[in-house]
N, C-alpha and C positions, 0 to 999 in steps of 0.2 A: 276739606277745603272751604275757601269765606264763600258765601255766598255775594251777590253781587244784582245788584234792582239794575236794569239798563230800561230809560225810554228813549223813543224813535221819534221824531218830528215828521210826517211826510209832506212833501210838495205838493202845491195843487195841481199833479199830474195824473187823474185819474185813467186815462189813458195808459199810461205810461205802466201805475201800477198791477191793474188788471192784467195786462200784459204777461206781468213780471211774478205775479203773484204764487202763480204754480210753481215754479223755481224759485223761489223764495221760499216757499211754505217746503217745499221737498231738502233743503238746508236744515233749513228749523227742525224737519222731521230727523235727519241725518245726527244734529246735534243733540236732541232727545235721546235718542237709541243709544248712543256712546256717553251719553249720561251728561253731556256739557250745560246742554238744558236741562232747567227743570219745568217753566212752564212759561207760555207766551199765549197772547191774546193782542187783540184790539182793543183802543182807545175809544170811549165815544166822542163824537166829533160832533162840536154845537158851536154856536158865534162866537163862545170865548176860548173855545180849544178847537186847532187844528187836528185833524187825522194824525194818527199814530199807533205805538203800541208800546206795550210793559213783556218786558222779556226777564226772567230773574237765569241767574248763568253760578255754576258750580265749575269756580276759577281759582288759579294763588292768586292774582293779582291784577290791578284792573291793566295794564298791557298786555296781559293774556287774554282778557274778553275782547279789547281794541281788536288786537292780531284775529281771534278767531273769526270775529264782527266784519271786521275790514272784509271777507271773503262774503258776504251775505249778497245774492244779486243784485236786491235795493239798493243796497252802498255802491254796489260796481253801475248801476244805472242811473247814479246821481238822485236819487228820490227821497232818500233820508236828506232833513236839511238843517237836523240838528241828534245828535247822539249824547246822553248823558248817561256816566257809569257812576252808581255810588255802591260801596259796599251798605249791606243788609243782613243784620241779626234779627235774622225772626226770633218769638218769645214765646206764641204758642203758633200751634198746628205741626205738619210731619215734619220742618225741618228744625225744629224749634231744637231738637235733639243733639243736632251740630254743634252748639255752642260752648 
C-alpha cells in the first residue's frame, strides 16, 4: 500500500494536550501493532513553528488515513488545528522497497 506523510498542527492548548496525551499515544500505539503506522514523533516547536507532529501511515488512499485519523483523541478534543495528508515515496531506507 502508498505510503502517506500526515502532519498535525496543535493548539496552544497545553493543558488540554497533556491531558489527552496518554490516549492519544495508546491510539498511535494501537495503529503501530496492526501495522497502519509506521512511525510518529513530535515536531520541534520554536517562534516560527507551532507544536505538532509527522506521522507517516501505510494506507490505499488518503480517505482512508482521514477515516482512520478522524478517530485519534486529539481530533475528538479539537487540539489538532490543522491536518495535512500527502502521499510519500521514500527512495532510500526500510520502505524504500514498497516502491
Amino acid at each position: 500500500m502508498p505510503i502517506f506523510a500526515v502532519t498535525y498542527t496543535y493548539a496552544d492548548k497545553p493543558a488540554v494536550l497533556d491531558a489527552f496525551r496518554p490516549e492519544h499515544r495508546a491510539f498511535l500505539s494501537g495503529l503501530l501493532e496492526e501495522g497502519t503506522l509506521l512511525a510518529s514523533g513530535p515536531l520541534a516547536q520554536d517562534v516560527a513553528n507551532p507544536a505538532g507532529a509527522l506521522l507517516l501511515l501505510d494506507a490505499t488512499d488518503e480517505a482512508a488515513v482521514a477515516t482512520t485519523l478522524d478517530a485519534d483523541p486529539f481530533a475528538r478534543e479539537d487540539v489538532i488545528t490543522r491536518r495535512t495528508v500527502r502521499p510519500w515515496v521514500p527512495v532510500f531506507g526500510p520502505w524504500a522497497d514498497r516502491v
